[in-house]
C-alpha positions in Angstrom: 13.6 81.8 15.7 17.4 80.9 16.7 18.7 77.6 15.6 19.4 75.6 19.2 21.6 72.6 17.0 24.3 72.7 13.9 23.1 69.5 12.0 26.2 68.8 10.2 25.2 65.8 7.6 25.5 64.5 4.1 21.9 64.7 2.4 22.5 61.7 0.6 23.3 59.4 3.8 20.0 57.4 5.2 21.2 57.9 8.6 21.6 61.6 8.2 17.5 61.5 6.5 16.7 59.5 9.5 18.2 61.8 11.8 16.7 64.9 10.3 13.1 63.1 10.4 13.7 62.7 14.0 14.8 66.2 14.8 11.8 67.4 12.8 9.2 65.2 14.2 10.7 66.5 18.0 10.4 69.9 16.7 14.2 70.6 17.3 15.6 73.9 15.9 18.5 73.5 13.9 20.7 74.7 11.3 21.9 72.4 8.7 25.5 72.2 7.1 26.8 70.3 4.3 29.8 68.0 5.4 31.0 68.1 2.1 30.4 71.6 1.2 31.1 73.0 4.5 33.7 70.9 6.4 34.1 71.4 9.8 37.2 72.6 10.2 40.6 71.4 12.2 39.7 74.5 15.0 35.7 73.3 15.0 36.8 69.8 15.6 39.1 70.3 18.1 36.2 72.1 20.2 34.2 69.6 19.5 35.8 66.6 20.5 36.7 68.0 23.9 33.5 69.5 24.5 32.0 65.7 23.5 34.4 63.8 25.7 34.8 61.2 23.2 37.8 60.1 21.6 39.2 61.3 18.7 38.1 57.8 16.9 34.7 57.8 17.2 34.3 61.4 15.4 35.9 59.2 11.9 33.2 57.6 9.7 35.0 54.3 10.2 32.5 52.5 8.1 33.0 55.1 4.8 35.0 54.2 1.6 37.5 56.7 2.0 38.2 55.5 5.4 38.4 51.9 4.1 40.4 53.1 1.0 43.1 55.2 3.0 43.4 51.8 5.2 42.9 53.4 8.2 41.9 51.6 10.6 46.1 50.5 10.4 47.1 54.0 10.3 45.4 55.9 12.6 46.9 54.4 15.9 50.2 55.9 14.9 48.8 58.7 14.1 49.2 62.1 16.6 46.2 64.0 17.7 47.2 66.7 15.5 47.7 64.0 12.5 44.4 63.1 12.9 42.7 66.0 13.1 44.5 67.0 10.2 42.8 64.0 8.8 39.6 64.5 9.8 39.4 68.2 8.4 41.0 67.3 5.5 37.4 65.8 3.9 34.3 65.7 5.2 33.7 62.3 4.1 36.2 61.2 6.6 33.8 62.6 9.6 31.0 60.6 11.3 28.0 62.1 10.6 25.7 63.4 11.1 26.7 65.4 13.9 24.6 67.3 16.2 26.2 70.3 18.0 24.8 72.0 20.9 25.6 74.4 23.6 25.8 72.1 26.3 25.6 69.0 24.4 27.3 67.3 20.9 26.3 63.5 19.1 28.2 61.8 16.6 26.1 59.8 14.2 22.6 58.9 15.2 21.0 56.4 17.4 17.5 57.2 18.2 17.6 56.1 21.6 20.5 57.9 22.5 19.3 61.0 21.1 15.7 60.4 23.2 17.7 59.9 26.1 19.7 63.6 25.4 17.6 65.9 23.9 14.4 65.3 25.9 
């Protein structure tokens, strides 16, 4: 059977667990990816943020350490596009995950009702 989603998560994360339960229990096919292990890269990102219509901000995990550590929430609005993609790509602890990518259809971190109200 083809994989419909990219689950892009970090096993460890509760939300990720969560997510994955969800996905599971709604018999959604996916294929999963390490964020660490696997991160997306500057290209995928690009592609993905356009295709989301989100900004740029909400694909960072503004709530991780490293964001925190690197301070920024100061930094990024001087920051170019291309900065902070470079960012983003740079470790995938820096990302907002999980992240589901579709087709026709990307989420960035996981709120079950939002996900009810997309994928069904």
């Amino acid at each position: 059977m083809q994989e419909k989603y990219l689950f892009i998560e970090y096993p460890k994360c509760s939300t990720c667990q969560k997510a994955k339960k969800w996905l599971d229990d709604h018999h959604v096919s996916y294929k999963d990816r390490h964020i660490v292990e696997d991160n997306p890269t500057k290209e995928e990102l690009r592609s993905w943020i356009r295709q989301s219509g989100y900004p740029i901000k909400k694909f960072f995990n503004t709530s991780g350490n490293m964001y925190k550590e690197q301070h920024l929430s100061t930094k990024l609005p001087s920051l170019t596009e291309e900065e902070q993609l470079d960012l983003l790509a740079s470790h995938g602890m820096l990302v907002k995950r999980p992240l589901l990518i579709g087709k026709d259809k990307i989420l960035v971190g996981f709120k079950e009702e939002e996900w009810k109200t997309t994928m069904m």
